[in-house]
C-alpha positions, 0 to 999 in steps of 0.5 A: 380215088380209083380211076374206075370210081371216078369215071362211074360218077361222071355218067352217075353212077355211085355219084352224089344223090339230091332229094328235095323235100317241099314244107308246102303243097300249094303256092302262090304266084309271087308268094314263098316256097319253102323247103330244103334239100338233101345231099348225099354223098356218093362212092367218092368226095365230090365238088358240088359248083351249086345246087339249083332250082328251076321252076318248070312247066310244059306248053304247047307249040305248034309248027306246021299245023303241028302241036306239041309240047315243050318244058319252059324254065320260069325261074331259076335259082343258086341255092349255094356257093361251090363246095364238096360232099364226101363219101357217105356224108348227109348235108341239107340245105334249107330255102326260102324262094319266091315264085315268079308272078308268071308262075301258071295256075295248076288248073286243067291239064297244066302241071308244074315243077321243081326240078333240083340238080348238082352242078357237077362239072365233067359229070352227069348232073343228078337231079330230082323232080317235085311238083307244085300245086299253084293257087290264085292269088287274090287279084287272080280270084277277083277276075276269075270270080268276075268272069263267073259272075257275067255267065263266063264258065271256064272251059279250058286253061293251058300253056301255050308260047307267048308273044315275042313283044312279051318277052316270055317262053310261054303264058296260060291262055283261059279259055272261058264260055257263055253259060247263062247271062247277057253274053250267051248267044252273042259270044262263042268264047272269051280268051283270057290270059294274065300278065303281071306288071307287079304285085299289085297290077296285072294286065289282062290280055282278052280275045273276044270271039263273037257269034256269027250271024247269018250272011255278015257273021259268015264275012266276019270269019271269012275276014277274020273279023270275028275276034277282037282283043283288047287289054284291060289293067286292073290293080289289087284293092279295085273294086270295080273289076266286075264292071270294068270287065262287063264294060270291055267285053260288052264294046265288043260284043 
């Protein structure tokens, strides 16, 4: 190995190539992710630590009444133990990864990704980037339809960075309102946000913004009254999600 070789590959330049092919294009949160990834050896052997896989999305953040957007890693995986890849040599790797249940849904502006990479150590990792389509489960789509069902439109959905007490980089906040229904003129908006206990429980997370009304709506804003949140469980299988949801939003509306 010429010392030459040897120091393009550290900036990677003639190093090991990765391409991850996806048997898939839709997944769901907490569902099976399917595929396999391509080596391909560079101008010389290699010592590959592992190849990783990271699921990825972007939020926003905002500092100073500024906003901007960062990447999240929402889970990460070693796909292998170490091993070498010679000059020229083809080696594939299939998987099988489940996704986080905190996996955000591809829905407005939010986009999400594997990126895969070499760990090579002294060496600029080479990596590659295939993006995901998310779809709602089940339960998702029982609260998403209830929400339709009381007149609730979605309006927007993005990623933005999550409470501390949540433990998490970011969550996806929906942001939904009153089209026709009971609700129209007594609300501006409802903010909804998922957040899973388990396969089979999620925690919703609901902002309720209330109209303002005349003197005592104007006050309410002065006093930041105006918006009230609550959380409502709701498991797989209930079947009264729709009326828990009237009920909940109802109390403080």
């Amino acid at each position: 190995m010429s010392f030459f070789k040897k120091a393009l590959s550290s900036i990677g330049i003639g190093s090991a190539k990765v391409d991850t092919v996806l048997l898939q294009d839709q997944v769901q949160p907490g569902g099976v992710l399917r595929g396999r990834v391509e080596v391909n050896g560079g101008g010389i052997e290699q010592q590959i630590e592992t190849i990783y896989l990271q699921v990825k999305t972007k939020y926003e953040i905002e500092k100073n009444d500024a906003k901007s957007h960062v990447d999240a890693v929402l889970g990460e995986y070693a796909l292998t133990a170490p091993f070498s890849i010679k000059t020229g040599e083809h080696r594939e790797f299939p998987f099988e990864l489940v996704m986080p249940l905190t996996i955000p849904l591809s829905i407005g502006h939010t986009t999400i990704w594997i990126q895969t990479g070499l760990d090579i150590k002294q060496a600029v990792d080479p990596t590659d980037t295939d993006h995901l389509h998310v779809t709602a489960d089940a339960l998702q789509i029982t609260v998403l339809n209830a929400l339709e069902q009381l007149g609730l439109r979605l309006h927007e959905a993005k990623c933005v960075e999550a409470p501390h007490h949540l433990r998490l980089p970011c969550v996806q906040e929906f942001e939904f309102v009153p089209q026709h229904g009971s609700f129209r003129g007594r609300l501006d908006e409802v903010e909804l946000v998922f957040v899973p206990q388990g396969p089979n429980q999620v925690d919703l997370y609901l902002e309720v913004d209330r109209r303002k009304r005349g003197l005592s709506g104007f006050l309410a804003e002065a006093m930041d009254l105006d918006e009230t949140r609550l959380r409502v469980s709701v498991f797989r299988g209930q079947q009264d999600i729709p009326q828990m949801l009237a009920q909940a939003i109802n109390r403080f509306s």
